[in-house]
C-alpha positions in Angstrom: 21.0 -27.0 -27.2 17.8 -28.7 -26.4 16.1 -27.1 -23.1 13.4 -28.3 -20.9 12.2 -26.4 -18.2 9.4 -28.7 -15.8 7.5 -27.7 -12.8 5.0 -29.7 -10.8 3.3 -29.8 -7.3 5.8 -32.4 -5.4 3.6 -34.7 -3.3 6.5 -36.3 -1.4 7.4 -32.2 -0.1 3.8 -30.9 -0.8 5.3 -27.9 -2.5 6.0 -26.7 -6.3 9.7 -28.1 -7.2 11.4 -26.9 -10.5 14.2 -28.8 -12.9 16.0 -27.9 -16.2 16.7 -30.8 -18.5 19.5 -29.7 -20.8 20.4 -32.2 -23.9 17.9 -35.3 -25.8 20.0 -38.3 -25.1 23.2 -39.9 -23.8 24.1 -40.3 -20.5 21.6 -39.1 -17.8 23.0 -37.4 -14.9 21.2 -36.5 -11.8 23.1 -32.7 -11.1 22.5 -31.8 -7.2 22.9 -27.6 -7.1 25.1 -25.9 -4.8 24.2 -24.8 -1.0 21.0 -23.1 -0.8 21.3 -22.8 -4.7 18.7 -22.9 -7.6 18.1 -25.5 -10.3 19.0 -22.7 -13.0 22.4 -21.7 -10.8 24.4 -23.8 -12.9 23.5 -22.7 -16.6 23.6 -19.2 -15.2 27.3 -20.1 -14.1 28.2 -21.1 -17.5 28.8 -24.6 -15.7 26.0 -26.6 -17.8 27.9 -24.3 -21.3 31.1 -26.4 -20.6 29.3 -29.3 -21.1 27.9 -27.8 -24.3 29.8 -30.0 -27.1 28.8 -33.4 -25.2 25.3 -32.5 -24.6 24.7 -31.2 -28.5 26.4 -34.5 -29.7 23.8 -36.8 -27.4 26.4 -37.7 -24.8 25.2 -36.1 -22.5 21.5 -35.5 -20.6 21.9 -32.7 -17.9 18.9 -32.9 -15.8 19.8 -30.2 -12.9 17.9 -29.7 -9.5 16.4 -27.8 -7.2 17.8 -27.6 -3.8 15.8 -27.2 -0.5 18.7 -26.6 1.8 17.2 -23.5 3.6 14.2 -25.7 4.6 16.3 -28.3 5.8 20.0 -28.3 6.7 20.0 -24.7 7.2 16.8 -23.6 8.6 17.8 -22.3 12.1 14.4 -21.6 13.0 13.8 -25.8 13.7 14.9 -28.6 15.4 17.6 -30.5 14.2 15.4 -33.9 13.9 13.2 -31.7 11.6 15.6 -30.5 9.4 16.7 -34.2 9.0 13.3 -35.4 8.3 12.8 -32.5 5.5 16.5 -33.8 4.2 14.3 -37.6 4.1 11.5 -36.3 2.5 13.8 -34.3 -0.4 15.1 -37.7 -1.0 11.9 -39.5 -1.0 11.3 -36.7 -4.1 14.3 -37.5 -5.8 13.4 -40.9 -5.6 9.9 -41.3 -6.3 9.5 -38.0 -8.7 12.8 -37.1 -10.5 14.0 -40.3 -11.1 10.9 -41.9 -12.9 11.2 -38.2 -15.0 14.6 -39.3 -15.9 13.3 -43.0 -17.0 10.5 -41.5 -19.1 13.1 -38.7 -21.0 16.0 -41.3 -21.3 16.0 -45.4 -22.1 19.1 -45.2 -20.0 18.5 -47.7 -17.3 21.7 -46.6 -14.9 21.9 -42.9 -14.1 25.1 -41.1 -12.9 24.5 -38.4 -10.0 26.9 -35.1 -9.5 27.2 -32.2 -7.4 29.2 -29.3 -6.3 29.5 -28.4 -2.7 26.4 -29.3 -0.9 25.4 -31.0 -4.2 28.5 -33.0 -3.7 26.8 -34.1 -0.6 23.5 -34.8 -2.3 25.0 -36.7 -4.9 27.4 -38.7 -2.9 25.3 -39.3 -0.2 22.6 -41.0 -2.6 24.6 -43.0 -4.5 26.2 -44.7 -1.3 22.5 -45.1 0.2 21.2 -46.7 -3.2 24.3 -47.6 -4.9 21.9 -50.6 -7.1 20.2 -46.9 -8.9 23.7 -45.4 -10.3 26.6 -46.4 -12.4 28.5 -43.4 -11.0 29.1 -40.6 -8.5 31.2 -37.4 -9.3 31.7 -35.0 -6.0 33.5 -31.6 -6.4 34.1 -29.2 -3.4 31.8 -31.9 -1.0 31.3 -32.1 2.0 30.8 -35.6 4.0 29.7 -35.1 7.0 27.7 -32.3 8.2 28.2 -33.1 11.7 31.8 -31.8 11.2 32.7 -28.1 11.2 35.9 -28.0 9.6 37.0 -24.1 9.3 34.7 -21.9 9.8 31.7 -24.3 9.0 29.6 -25.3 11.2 27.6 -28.4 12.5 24.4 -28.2 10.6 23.1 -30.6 13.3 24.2 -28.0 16.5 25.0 -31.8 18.3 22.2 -33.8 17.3 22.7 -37.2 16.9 20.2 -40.0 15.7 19.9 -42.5 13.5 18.3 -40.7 10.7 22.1 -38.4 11.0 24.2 -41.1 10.8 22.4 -43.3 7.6 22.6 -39.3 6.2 26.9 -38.8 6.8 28.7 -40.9 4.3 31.6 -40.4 6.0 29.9 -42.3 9.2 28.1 -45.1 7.8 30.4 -46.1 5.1 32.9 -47.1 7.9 30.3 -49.7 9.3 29.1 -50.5 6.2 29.4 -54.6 5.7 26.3 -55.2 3.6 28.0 -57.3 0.5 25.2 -56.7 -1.4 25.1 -53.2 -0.8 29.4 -53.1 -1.0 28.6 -55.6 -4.6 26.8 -52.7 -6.0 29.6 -50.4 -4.9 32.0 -51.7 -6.1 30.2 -51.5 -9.4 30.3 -47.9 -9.6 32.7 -45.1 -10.8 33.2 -42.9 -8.0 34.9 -39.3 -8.8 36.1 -37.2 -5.7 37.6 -33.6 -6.5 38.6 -30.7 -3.9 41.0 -28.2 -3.8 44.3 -28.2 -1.6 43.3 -25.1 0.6 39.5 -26.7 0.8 38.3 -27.1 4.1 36.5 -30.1 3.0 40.0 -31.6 1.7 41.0 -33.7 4.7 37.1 -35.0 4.8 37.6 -36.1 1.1 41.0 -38.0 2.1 39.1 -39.9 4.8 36.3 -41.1 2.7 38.3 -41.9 -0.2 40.2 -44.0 2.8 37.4 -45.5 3.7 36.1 -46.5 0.3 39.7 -48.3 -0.6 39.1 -50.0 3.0 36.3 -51.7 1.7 37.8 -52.6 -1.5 35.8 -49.9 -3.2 37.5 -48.0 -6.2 37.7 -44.4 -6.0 39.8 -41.5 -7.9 40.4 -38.1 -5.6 41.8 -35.3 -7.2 43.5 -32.4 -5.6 43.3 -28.9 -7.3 45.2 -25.9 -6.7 44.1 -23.4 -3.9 40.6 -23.2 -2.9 38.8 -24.9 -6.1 35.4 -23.9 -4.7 34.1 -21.8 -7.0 32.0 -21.6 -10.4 35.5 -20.3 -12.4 36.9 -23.6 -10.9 33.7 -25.5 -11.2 33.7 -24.5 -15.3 37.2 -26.6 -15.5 36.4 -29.6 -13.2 33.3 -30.6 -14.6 34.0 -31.4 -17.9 36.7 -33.7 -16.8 34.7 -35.6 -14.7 31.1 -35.9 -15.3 
């Protein structure tokens, strides 16, 4: 399998950042890590290996990320409008850094963007901000809204609310969303929700898959049995979806 490992200072978070690239041609997809997780997480999972047929045979271009969650949504040790504002600048990376990467490694004009867990976020969260960028969205285990604290999760905002929150919470912004440009481009992608029954997250993925099919946006949710949020589950799902 071809390999790539890159590293560069990232002017958009003025720190190094780190990316594997896993397979020469095919479908590029934009793979958000777990919560808090690393950009090798998922080939040390043996996640990226179930993908190994696809990505030999060129249908496939894993490009998998590094995550900054502990400097963001989960650094305790700042203020809630901070944390956000790291989130912004994370994206502004994805944007401005990774996704010209992905242009110059793949003729590919529309990318597709994935995650598990807080990558489901990531992923998710993107493609409904910049839907015109991705020709589809797969989210396994996610979490919507991190406002919510659904079992025993927790409000990664402790109660703050501003703007920057809610244009960052799918699950909020999609219900006002009434942009048809914006809802044009949506309904243009493939969007792929999977959680397990016993998930906390499930009843989050039932309301935005509501909301989605309220705007006359397409969507497929799968349930799996129990908990489904872990790499031995992870291995199964995303074959069948990315």
């Amino acid at each position: 399998m071809h390999r790539e490992y890159h590293k560069w200072f990232s002017s958009s978070l003025q720190r190094d950042m780190e990316l594997l690239i896993f397979g020469h041609s095919g479908r590029a997809v934009l793979f958000f890590p777990t919560r808090m997780a690393r950009f090798f997480d998922y080939e040390n999972w043996g996640i990226v290996a179930s993908l190994n047929q696809r990505i030999e045979d060129g249908e496939i271009q894993l490009f998998c990320l590094d995550s900054i969650d502990a400097e963001s949504f989960y650094n305790e040790s700042i203020f809630p409008s901070v944390r956000i504002a790291r989130h912004l600048q994370y994206e502004k990376y994805i944007l401005d850094e990774v996704i010209p990467l992905i242009h110059l490694k793949n003729n590919i004009a529309e990318i597709e963007v994935a995650g598990c867990s807080m990558g489901a976020y990531h992923a998710i969260n993107l493609a409904m901000k910049y839907p015109w960028l991705f020709k589809k969205a797969v989210g396994i285990s996610g979490r919507y809204d991190l406002t919510d604290a659904p079992g025993d999760f927790r409000d990664l905002m402790n109660g703050f609310r501003n703007d920057m929150t809610y244009f960052n919470m799918p699950a909020q912004f999609l219900a006002n969303l009434n942009d048809n440009e914006l809802l044009a481009h949506l309904k243009r992608m493939e969007i792929i929700l999977a959680v397990g029954e016993t998930d906390p997250f499930l009843s989050g993925n039932h309301y935005i898959s509501r909301l989605l099919w309220d705007k006359g946006i397409q969507n497929h949710l799968h349930t799996w049995e129990s908990n489904a949020h872990r790499p031995h589950y992870w291995r199964k799902m995303v074959p069948l979806y990315i």
